[in-house]
N, CA, C and O atoms as a GROMACS GRO file, in nm:
protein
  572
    1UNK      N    1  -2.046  -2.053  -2.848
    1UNK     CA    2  -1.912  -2.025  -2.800
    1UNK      C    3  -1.826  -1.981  -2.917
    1UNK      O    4  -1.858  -2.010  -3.032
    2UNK      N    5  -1.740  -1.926  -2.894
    2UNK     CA    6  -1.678  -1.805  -2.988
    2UNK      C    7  -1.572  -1.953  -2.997
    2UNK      O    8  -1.556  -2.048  -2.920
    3UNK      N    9  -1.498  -1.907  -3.168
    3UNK     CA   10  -1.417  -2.057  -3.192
    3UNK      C   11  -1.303  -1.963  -3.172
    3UNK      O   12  -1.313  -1.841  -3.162
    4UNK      N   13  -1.205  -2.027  -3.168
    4UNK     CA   14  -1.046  -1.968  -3.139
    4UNK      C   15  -0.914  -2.051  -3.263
    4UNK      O   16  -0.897  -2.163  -3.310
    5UNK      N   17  -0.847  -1.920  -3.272
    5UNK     CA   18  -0.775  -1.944  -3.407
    5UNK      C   19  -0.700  -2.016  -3.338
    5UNK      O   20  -0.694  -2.020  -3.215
    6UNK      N   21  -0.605  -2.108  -3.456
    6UNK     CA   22  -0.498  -2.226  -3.382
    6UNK      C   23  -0.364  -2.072  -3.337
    6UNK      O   24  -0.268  -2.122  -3.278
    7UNK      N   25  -0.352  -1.961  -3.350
    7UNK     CA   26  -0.313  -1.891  -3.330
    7UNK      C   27  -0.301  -1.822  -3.165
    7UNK      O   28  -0.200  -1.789  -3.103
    8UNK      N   29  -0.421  -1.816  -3.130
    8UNK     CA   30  -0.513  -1.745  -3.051
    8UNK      C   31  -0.490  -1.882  -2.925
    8UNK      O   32  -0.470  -1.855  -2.806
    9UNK      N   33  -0.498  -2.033  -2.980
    9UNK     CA   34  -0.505  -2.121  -2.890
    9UNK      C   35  -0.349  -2.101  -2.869
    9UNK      O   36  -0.329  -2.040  -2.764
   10UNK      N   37  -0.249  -2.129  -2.927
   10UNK     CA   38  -0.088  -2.121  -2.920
   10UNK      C   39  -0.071  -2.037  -2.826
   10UNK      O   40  -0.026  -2.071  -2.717
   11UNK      N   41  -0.104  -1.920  -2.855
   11UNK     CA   42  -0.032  -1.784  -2.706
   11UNK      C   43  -0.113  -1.810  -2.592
   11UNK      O   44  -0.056  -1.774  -2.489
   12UNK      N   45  -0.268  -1.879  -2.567
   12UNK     CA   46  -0.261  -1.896  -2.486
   12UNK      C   47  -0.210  -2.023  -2.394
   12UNK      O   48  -0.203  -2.009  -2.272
   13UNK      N   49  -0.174  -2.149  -2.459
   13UNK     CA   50  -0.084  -2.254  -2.392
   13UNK      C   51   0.026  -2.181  -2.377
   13UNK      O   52   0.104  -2.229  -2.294
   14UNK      N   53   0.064  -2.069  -2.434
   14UNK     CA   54   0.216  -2.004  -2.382
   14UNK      C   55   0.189  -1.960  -2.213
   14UNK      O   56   0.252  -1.999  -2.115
   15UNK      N   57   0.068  -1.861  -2.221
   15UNK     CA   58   0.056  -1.761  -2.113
   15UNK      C   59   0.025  -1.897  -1.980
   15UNK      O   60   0.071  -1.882  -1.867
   16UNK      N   61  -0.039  -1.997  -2.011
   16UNK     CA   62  -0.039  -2.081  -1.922
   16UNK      C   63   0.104  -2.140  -1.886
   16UNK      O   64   0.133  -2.083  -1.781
   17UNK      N   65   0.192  -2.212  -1.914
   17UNK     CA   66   0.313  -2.256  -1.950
   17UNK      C   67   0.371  -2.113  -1.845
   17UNK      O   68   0.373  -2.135  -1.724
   18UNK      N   69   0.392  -2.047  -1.867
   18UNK     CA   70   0.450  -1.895  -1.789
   18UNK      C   71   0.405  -1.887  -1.679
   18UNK      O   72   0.469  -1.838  -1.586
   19UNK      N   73   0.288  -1.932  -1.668
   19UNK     CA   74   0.210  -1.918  -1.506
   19UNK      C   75   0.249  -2.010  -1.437
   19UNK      O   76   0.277  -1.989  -1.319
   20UNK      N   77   0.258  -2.121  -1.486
   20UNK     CA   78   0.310  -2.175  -1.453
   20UNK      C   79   0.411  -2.265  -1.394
   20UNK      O   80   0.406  -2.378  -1.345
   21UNK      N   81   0.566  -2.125  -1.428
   21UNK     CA   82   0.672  -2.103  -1.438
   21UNK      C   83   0.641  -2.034  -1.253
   21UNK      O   84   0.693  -2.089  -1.156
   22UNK      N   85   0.567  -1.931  -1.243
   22UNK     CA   86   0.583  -1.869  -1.119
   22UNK      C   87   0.556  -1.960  -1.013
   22UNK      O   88   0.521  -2.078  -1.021
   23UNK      N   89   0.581  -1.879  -0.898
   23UNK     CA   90   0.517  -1.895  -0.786
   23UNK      C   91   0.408  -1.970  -0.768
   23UNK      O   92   0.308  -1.902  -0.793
   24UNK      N   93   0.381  -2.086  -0.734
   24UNK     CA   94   0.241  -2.150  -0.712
   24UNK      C   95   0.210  -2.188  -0.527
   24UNK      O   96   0.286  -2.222  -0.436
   25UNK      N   97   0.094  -2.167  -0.532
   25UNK     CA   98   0.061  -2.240  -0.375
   25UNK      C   99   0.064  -2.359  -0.356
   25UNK      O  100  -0.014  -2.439  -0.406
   26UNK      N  101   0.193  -2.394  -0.250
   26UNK     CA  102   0.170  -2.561  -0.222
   26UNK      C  103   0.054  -2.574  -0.088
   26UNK      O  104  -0.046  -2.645  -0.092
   27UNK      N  105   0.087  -2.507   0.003
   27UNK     CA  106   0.001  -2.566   0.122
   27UNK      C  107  -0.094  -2.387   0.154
   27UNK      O  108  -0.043  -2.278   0.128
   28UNK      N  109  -0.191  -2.402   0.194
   28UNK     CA  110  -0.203  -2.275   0.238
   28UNK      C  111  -0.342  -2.336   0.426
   28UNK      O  112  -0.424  -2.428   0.426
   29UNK      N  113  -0.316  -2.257   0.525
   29UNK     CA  114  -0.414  -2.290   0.613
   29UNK      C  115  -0.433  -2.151   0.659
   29UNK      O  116  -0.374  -2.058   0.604
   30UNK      N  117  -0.530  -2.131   0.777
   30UNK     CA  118  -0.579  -1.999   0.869
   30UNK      C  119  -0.523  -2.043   1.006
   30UNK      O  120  -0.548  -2.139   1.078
   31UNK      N  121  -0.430  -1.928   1.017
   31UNK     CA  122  -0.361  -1.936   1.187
   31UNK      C  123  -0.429  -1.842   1.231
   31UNK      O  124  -0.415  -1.723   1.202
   32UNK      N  125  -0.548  -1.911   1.341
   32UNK     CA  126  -0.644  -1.885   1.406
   32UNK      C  127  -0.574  -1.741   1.530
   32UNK      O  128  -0.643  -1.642   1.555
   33UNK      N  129  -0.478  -1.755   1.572
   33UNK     CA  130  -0.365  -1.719   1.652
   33UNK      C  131  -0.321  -1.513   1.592
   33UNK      O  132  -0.316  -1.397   1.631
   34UNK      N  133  -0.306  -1.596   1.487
   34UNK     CA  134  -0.232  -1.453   1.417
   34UNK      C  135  -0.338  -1.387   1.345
   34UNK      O  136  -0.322  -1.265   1.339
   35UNK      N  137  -0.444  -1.433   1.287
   35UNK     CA  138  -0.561  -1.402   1.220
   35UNK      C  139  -0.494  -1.382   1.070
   35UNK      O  140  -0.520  -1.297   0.984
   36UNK      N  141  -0.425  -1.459   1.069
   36UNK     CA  142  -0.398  -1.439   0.893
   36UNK      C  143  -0.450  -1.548   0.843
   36UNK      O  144  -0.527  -1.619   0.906
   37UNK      N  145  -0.393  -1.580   0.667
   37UNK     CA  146  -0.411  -1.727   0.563
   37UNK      C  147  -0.231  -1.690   0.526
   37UNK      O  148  -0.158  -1.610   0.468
   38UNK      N  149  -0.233  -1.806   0.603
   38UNK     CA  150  -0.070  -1.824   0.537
   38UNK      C  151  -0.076  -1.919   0.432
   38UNK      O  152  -0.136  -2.024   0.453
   39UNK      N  153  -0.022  -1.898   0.322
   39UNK     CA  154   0.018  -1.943   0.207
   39UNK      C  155   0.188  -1.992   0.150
   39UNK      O  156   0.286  -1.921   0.126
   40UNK      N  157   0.172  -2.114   0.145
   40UNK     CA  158   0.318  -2.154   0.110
   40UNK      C  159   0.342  -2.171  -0.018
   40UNK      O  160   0.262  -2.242  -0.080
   41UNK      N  161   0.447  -2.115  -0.083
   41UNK     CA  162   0.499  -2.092  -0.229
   41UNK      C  163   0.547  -2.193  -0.294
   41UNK      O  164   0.528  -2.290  -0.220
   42UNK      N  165   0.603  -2.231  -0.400
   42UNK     CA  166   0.643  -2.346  -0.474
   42UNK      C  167   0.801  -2.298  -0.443
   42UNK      O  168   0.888  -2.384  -0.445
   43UNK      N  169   0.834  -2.171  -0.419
   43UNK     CA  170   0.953  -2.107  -0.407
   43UNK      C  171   0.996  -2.115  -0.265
   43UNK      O  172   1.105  -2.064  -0.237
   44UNK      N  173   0.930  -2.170  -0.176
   44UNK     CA  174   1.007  -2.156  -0.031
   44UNK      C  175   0.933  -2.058   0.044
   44UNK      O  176   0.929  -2.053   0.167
   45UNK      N  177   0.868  -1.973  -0.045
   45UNK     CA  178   0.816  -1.818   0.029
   45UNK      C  179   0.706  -1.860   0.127
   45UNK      O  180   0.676  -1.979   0.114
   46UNK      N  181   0.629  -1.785   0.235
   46UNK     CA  182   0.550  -1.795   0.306
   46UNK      C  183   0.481  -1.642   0.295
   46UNK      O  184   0.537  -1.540   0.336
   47UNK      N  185   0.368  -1.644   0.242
   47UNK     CA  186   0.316  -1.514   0.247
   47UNK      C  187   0.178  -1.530   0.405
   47UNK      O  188   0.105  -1.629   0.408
   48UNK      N  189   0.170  -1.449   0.485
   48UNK     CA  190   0.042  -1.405   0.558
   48UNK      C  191  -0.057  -1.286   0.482
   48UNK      O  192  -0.033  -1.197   0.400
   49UNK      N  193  -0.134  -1.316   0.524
   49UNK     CA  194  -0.261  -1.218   0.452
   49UNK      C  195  -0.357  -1.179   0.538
   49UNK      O  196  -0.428  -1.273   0.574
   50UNK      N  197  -0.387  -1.064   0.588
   50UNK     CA  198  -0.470  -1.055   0.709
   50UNK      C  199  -0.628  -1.062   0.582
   50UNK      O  200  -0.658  -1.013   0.473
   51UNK      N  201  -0.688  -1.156   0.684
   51UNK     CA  202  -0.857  -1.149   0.565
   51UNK      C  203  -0.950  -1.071   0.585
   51UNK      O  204  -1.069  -1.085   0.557
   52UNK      N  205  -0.863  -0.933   0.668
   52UNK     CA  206  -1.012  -0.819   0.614
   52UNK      C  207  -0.932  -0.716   0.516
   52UNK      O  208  -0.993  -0.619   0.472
   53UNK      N  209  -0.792  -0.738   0.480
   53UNK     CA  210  -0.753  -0.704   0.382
   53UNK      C  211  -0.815  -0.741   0.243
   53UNK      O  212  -0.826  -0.667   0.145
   54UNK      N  213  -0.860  -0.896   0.258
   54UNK     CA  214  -0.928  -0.930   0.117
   54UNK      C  215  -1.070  -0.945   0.082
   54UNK      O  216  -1.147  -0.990   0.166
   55UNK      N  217  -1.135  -0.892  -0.095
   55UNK     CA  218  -1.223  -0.861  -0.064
   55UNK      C  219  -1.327  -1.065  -0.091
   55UNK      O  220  -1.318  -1.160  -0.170
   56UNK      N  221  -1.391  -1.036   0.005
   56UNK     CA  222  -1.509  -1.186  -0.015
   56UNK      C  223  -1.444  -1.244   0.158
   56UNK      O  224  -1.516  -1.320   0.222
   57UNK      N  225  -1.334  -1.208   0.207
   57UNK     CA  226  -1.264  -1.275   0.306
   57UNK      C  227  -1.293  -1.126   0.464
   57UNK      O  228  -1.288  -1.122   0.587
   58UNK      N  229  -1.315  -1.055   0.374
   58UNK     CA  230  -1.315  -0.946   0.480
   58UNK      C  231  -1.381  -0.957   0.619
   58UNK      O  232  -1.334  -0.903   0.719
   59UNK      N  233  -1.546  -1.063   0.617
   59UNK     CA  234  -1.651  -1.031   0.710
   59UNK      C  235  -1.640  -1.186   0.717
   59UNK      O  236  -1.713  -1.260   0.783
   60UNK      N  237  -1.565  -1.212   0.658
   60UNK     CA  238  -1.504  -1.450   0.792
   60UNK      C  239  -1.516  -1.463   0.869
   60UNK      O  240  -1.472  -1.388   0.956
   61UNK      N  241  -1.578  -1.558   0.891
   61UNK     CA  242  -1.521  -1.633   1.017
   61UNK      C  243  -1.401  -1.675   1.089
   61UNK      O  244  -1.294  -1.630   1.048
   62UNK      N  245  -1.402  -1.745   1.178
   62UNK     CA  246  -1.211  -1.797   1.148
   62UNK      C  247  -1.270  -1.932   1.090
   62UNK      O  248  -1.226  -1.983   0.987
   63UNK      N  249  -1.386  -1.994   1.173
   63UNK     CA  250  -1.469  -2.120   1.119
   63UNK      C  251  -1.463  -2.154   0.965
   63UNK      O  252  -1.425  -2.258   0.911
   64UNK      N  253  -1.518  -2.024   0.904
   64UNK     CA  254  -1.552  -1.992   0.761
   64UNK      C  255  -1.402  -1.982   0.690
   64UNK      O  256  -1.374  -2.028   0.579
   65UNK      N  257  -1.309  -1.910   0.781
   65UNK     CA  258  -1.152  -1.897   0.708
   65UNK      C  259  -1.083  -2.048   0.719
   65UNK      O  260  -0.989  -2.068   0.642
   66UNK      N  261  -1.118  -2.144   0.796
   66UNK     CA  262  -1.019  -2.281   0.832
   66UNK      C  263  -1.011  -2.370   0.696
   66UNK      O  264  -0.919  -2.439   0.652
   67UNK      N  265  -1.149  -2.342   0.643
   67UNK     CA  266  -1.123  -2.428   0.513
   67UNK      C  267  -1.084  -2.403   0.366
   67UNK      O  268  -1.167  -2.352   0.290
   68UNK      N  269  -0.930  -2.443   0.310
   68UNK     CA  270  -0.897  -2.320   0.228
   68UNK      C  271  -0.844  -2.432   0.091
   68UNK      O  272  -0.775  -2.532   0.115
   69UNK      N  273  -0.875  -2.406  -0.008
   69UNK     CA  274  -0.867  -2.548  -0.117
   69UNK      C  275  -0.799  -2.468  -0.229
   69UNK      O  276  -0.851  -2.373  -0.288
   70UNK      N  277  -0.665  -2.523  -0.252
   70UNK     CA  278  -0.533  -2.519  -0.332
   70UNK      C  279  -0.643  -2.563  -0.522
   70UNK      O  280  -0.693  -2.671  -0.554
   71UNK      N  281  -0.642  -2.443  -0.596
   71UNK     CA  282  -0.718  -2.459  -0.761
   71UNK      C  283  -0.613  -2.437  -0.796
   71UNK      O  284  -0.504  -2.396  -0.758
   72UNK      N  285  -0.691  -2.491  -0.921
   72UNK     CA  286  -0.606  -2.487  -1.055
   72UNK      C  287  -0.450  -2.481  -1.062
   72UNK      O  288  -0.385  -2.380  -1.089
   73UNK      N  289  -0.402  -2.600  -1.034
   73UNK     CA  290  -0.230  -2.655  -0.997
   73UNK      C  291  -0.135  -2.538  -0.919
   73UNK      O  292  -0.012  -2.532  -0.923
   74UNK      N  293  -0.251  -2.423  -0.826
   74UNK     CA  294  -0.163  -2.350  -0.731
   74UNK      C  295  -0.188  -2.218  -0.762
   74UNK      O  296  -0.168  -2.132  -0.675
   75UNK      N  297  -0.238  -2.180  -0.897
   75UNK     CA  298  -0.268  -2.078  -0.870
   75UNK      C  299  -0.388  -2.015  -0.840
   75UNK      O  300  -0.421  -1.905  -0.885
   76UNK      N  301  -0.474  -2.104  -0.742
   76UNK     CA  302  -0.627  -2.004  -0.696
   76UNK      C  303  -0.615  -2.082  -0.537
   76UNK      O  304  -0.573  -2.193  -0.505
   77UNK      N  305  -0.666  -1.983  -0.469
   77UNK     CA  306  -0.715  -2.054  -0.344
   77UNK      C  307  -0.878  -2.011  -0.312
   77UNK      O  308  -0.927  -1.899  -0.322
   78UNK      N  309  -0.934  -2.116  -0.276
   78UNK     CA  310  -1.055  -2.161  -0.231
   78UNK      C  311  -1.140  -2.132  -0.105
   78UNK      O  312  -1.074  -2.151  -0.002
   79UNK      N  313  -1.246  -2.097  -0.085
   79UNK     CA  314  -1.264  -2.096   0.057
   79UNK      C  315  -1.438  -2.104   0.032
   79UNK      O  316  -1.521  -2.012   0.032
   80UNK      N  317  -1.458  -2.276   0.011
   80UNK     CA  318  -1.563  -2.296  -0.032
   80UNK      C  319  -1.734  -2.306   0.105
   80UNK      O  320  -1.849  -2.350   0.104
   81UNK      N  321  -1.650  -2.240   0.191
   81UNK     CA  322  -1.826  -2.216   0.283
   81UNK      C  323  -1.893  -2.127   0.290
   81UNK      O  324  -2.006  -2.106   0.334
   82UNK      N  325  -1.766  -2.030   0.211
   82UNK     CA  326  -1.815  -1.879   0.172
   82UNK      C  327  -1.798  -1.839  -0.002
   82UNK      O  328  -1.794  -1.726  -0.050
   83UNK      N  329  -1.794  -1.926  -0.049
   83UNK     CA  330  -1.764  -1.914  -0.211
   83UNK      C  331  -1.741  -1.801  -0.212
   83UNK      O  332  -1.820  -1.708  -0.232
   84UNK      N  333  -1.568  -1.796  -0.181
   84UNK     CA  334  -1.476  -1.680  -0.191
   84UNK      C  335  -1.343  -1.772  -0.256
   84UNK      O  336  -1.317  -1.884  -0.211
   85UNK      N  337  -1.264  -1.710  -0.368
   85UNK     CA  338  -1.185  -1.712  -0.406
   85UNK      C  339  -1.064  -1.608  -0.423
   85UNK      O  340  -1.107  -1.496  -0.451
   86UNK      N  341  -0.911  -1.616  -0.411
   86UNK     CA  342  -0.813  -1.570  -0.499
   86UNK      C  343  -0.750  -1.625  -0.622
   86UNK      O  344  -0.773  -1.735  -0.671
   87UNK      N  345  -0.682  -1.550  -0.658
   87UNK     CA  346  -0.590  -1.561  -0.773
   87UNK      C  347  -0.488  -1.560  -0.684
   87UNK      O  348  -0.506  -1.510  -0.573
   88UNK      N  349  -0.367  -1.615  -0.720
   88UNK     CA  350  -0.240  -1.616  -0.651
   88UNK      C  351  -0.185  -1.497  -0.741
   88UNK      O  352  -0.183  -1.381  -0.698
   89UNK      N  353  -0.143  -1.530  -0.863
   89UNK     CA  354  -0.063  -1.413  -0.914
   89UNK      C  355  -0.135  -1.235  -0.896
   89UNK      O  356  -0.069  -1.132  -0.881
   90UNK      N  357  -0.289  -1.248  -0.903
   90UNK     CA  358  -0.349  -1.121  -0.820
   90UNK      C  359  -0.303  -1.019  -0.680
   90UNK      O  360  -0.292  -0.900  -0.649
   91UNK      N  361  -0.286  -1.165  -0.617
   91UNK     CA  362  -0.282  -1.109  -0.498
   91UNK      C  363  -0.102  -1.127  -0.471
   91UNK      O  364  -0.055  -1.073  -0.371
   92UNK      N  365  -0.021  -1.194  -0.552
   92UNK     CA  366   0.133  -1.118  -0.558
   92UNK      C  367   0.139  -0.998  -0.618
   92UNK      O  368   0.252  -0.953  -0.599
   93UNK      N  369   0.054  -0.903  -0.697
   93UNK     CA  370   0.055  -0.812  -0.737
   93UNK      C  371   0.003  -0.706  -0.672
   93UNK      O  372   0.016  -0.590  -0.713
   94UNK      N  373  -0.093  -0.756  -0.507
   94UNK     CA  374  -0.106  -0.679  -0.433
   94UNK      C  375  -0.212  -0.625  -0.445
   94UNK      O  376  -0.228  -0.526  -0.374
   95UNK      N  377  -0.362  -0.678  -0.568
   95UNK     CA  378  -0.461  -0.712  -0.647
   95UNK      C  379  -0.560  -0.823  -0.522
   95UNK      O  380  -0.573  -0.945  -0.538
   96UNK      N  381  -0.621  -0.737  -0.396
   96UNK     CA  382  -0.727  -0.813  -0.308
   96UNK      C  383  -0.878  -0.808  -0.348
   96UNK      O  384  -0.968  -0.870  -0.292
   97UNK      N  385  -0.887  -0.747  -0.426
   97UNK     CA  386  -1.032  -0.741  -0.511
   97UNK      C  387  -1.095  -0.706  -0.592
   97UNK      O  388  -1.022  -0.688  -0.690
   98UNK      N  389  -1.175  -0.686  -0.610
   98UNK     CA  390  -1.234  -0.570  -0.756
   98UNK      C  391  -1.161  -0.475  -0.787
   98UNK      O  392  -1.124  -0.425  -0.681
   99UNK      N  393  -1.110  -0.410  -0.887
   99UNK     CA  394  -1.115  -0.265  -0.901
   99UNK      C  395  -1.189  -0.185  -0.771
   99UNK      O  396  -1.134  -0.154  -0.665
  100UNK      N  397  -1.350  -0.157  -0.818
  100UNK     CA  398  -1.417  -0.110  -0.681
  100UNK      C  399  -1.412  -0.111  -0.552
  100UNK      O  400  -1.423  -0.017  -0.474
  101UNK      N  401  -1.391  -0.241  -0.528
  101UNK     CA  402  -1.290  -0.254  -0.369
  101UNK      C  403  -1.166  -0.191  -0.338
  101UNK      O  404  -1.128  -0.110  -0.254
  102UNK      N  405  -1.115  -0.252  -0.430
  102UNK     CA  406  -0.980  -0.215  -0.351
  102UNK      C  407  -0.981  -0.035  -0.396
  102UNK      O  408  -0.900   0.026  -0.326
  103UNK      N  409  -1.043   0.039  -0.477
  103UNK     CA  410  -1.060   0.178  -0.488
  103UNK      C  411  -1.127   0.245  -0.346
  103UNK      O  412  -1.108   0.367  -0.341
  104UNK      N  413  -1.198   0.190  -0.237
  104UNK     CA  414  -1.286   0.205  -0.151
  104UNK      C  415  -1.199   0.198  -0.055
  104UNK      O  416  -1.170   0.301   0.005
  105UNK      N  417  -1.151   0.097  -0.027
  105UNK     CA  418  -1.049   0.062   0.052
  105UNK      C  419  -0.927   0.183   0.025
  105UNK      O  420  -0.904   0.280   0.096
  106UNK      N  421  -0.898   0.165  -0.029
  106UNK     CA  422  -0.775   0.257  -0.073
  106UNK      C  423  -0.815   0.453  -0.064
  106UNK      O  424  -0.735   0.540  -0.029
  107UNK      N  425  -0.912   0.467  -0.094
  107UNK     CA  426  -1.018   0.602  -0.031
  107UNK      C  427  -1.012   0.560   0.081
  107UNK      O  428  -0.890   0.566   0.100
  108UNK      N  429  -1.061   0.516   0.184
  108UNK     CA  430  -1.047   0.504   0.320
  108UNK      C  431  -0.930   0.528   0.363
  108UNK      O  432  -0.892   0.621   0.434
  109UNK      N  433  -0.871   0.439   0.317
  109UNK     CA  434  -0.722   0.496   0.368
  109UNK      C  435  -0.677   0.627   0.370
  109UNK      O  436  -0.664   0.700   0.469
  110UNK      N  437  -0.650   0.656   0.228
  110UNK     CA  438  -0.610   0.811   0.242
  110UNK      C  439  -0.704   0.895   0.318
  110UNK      O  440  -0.628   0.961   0.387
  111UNK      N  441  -0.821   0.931   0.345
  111UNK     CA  442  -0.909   0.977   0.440
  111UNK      C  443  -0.883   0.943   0.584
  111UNK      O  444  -0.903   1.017   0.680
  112UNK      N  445  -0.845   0.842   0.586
  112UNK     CA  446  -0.742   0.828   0.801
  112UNK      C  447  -0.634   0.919   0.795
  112UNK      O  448  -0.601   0.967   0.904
  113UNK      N  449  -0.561   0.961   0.683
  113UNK     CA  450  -0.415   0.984   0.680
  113UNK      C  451  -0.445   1.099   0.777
  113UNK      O  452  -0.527   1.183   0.741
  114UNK      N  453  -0.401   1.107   0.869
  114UNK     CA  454  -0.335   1.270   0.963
  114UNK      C  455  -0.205   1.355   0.986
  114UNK      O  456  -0.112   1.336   1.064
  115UNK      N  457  -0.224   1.448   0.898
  115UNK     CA  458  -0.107   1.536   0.874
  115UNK      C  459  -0.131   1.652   0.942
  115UNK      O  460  -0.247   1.680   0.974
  116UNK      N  461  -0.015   1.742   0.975
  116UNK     CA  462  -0.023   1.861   1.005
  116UNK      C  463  -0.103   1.974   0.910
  116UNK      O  464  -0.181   2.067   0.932
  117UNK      N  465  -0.024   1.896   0.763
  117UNK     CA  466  -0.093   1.996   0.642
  117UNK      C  467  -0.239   2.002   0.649
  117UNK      O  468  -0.309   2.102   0.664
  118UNK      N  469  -0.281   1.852   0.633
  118UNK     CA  470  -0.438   1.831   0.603
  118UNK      C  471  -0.491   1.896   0.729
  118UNK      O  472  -0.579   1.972   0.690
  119UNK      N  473  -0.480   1.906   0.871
  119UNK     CA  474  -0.520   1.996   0.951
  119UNK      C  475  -0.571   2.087   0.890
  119UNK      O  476  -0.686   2.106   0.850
  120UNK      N  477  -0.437   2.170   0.882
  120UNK     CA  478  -0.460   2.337   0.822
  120UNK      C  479  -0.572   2.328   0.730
  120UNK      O  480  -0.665   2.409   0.733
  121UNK      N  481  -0.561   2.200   0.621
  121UNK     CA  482  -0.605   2.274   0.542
  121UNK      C  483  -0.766   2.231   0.540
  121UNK      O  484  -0.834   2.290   0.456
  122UNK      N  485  -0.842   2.115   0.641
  122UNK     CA  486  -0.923   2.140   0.674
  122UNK      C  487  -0.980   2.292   0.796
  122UNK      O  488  -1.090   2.345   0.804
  123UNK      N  489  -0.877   2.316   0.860
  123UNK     CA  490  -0.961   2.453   0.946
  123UNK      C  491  -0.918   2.564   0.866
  123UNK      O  492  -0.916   2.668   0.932
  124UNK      N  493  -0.873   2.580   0.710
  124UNK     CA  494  -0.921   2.722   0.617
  124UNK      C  495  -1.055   2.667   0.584
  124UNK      O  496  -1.162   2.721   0.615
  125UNK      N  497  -1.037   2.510   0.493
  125UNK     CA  498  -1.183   2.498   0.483
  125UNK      C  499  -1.290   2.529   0.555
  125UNK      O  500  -1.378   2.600   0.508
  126UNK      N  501  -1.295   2.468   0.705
  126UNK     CA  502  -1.376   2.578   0.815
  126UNK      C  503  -1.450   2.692   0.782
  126UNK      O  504  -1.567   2.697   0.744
  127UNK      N  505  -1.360   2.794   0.802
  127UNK     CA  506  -1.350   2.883   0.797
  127UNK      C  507  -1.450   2.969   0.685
  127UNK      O  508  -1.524   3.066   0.702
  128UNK      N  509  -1.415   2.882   0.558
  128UNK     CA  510  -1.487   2.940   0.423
  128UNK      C  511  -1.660   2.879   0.438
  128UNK      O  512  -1.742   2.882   0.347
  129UNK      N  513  -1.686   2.822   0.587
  129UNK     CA  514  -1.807   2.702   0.564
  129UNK      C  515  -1.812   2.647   0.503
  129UNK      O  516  -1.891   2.649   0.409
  130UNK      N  517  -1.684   2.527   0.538
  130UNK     CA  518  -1.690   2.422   0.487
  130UNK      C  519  -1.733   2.365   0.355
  130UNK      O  520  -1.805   2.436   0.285
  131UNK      N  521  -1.702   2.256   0.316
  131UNK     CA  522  -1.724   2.139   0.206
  131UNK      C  523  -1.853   2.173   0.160
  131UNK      O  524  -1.940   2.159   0.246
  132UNK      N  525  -1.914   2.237  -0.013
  132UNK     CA  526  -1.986   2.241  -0.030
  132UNK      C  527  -2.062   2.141  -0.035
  132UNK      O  528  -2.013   2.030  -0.056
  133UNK      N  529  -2.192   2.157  -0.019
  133UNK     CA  530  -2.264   2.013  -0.042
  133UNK      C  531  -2.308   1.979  -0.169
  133UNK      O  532  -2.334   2.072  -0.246
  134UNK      N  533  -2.326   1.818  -0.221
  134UNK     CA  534  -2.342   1.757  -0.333
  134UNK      C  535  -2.393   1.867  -0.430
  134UNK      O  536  -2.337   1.890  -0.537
  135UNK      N  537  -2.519   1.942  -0.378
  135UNK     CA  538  -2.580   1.951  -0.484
  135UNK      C  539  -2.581   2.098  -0.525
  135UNK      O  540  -2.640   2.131  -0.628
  136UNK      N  541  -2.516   2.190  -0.445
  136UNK     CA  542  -2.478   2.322  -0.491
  136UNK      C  543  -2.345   2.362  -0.505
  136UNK      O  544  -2.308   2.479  -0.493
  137UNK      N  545  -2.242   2.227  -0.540
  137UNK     CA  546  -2.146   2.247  -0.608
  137UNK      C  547  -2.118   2.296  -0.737
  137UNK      O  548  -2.222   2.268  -0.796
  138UNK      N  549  -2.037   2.357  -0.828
  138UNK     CA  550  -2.066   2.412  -0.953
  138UNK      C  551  -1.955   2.315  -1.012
  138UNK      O  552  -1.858   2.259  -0.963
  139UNK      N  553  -2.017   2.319  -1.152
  139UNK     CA  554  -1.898   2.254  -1.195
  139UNK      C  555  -1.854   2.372  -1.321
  139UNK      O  556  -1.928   2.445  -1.387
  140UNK      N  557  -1.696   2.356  -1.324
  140UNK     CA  558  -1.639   2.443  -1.440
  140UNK      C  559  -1.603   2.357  -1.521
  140UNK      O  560  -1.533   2.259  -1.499
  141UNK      N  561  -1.659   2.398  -1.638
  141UNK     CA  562  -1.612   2.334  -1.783
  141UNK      C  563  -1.438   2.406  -1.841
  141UNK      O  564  -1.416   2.527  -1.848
  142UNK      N  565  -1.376   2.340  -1.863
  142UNK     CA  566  -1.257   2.424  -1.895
  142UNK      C  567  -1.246   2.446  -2.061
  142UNK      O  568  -1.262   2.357  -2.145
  143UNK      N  569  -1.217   2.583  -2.085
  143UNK     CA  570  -1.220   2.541  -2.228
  143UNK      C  571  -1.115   2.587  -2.312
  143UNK      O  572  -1.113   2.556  -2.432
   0.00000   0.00000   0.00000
C-alpha cells in the first residue's frame, strides 16, 4: 500500500470534513406506487429517482428495490440483494453511472429526439442512399 504524506493525509480529512458539510441521506425507501427511491436530505430536501434512470438499479425489482441501506454517514446508498450502490453527491450532480452508461443513455436519447429538421435531414440522407456502412466509410485526415 502506497504510504501518504502527513500532507496528502491533511487535504484529505479536509475533503471529508466538506462532504460532510453537504447534503447527506437521512432516510431513503422505494415507493412501490410511484416507482421511484425517494431519498431524504439532511437539508429537508426529498429527492425521487426513477431506477431505470440508474445504472445497477435499471433491471430491479421493486422486491430487489425495497431494501435500501443509508453508507458511509449519508453519503452512499445501498441496495444490498443486488450489490448496487450510489454516491449521494454523484447523483446530486446528476452522475447515475459510469461514464459509459450514462454516455449510452444519453446517445439514446438524442437518437429519440424528433424534429422537423432531423426529418429533412434524414430524407436528403435517403436520397444520397443512405448512412454509409461501417466499413466503406472513408476517413479524412485533415492536414
Amino acid at each position: 500500500m502506497a504510504e501518504m504524506t502527513t500532507r496528502e493525509f491533511a487535504a484529505a480529512v479536509a475533503r471529508g470534513r466538506k462532504r460532510q458539510e453537504g447534503p447527506l441521506a437521512e432516510t431513503a425507501h422505494y415507493d412501490r406506487e410511484r416507482d421511484r427511491v425517494i431519498v431524504r436530505l439532511s437539508t429537508g430536501v426529498e429527492l425521487g429517482i426513477r431506477p431505470q434512470d440508474v445504472e445497477g438499479l435499471h433491471e430491479a425489482t421493486a422486491e430487489d428495490l425495497s431494501e435500501i441501506e443509508i453508507e458511509a454517514l449519508g453519503l452512499g446508498l445501498r441496495w444490498p440483494r443486488i450489490d448496487a450502490d450510489l454516491y449521494l453527491p454523484a447523483l446530486l450532480e446528476g452522475i447515475l453511472g459510469s461514464r459509459r452508461w450514462m454516455a449510452q443513455r444519453l446517445g439514446a436519447a438524442g437518437g429519440e429526439v424528433r424534429s422537423a429538421r432531423k426529418a429533412s435531414a434524414a430524407r436528403e440522407n435517403g436520397k444520397k442512399g443512405g448512412r454509409p456502412s461501417a466499413g466503406k466509410a472513408k476517413t479524412r485526415i485533415a492536414s
